[in-house]
C-alpha positions, 0 to 999 in steps of 0.5 A: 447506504447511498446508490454511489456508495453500492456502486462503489463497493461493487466496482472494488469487489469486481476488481478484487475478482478479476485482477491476476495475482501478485505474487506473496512476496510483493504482497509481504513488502507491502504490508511490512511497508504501508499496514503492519497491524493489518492481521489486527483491523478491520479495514481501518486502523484504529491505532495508527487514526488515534496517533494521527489524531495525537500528532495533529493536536500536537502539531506535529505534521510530520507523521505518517497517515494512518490509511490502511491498504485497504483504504488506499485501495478504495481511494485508487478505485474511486478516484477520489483524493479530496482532503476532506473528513468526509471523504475520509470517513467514507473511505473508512466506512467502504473499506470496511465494508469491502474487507468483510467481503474480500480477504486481505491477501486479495485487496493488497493483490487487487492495489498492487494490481492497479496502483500508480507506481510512476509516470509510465508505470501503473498496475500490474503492467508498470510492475512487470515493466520495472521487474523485467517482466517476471513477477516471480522471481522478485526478491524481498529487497525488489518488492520492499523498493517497489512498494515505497514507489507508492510513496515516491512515485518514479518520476519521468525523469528519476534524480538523485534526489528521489533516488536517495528518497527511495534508497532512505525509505527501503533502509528505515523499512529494513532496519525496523523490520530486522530490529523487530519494529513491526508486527508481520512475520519477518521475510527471509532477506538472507536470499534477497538480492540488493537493490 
């Protein structure tokens, strides 16, 4: 293992150590919407790596990636974005490494904490100035439109087409999760208030 790559680990851990806490409904939303089979890997994803790979022999370059949120954590905290295989494979390699350190519930914590949700809107302080301030009284619907702002980050400026983008995104989410398309255990959206 190079020094870089020590240094890195050590400043996602570090993270994951002092970041406050996301409350478990955030976290929920974000796994139903980035990483459904995360109970089932170990930092990488090898299903949704052998789809991407399929789609990519196919053509097919519509499909979604295949990071998982421990990798897009890694890939956050080291700032590194290039599109390259290497850069991939390391950022496999250092999320794995940092989920055999680290619990799952905490490394989502931890992303959610320091993430890019839009322009004036990052990490913990961006969700609480989008929430009102509150974190705790999120409902599902709230923290499921919030995690696909990593997707669509809100722009200075929001349209009505990243709105429409936004409102898209939360629906095909809802609809596979109540028809039973994902892996997590499904919220309880009866209470959830609408978007």
């Amino acid at each position: 293992m190079t020094k870089k790559m020590r240094e890195d680990i050590n400043r996602c851990l570090a993270i994951v150590e002092n970041s406050e806490i996301i409350p478990g409904v955030i976290i929920e939303a974000l796994v139903i919407a980035e990483d459904h089979r995360s109970d089932f890997h170990p930092g990488i994803d090898p299903i949704a790596i052998g789809r991407m790979f399929l789609a990519r022999l196919n053509k097919n370059q519509a499909h979604g990636g295949a990071s998982t949120i421990e990798q897009q954590y890694v890939r956050v905290v080291t700032g590194r974005y290039e599109r390259t295989i290497f850069r991939k494979f390391r950022e496999q390699m250092l999320a794995i490494m940092i989920s055999r350190r680290a619990s799952k519930t905490s490394i989502a914590s931890a992303y959610l904490a320091i993430a890019f949700y839009g322009t004036e809107f990052v990490g913990i302080i961006g969700l609480k100035a989008l929430f009102g301030g509150n974190l705790k009284n999120v409902s599902f619907q709230q923290a499921l439109q919030m995690v696909v702002y990593l997707k669509y980050p809100r722009p200075r400026n929001p349209t009505e087409e990243w709105s429409d983008k936004i409102s898209r995104r939360t629906g095909v989410i809802l609809s596979r999760l109540e028809s039973g398309c994902y892996y997590s255990s499904k919220p309880n959206l009866s209470s959830s208030s609408d978007l």
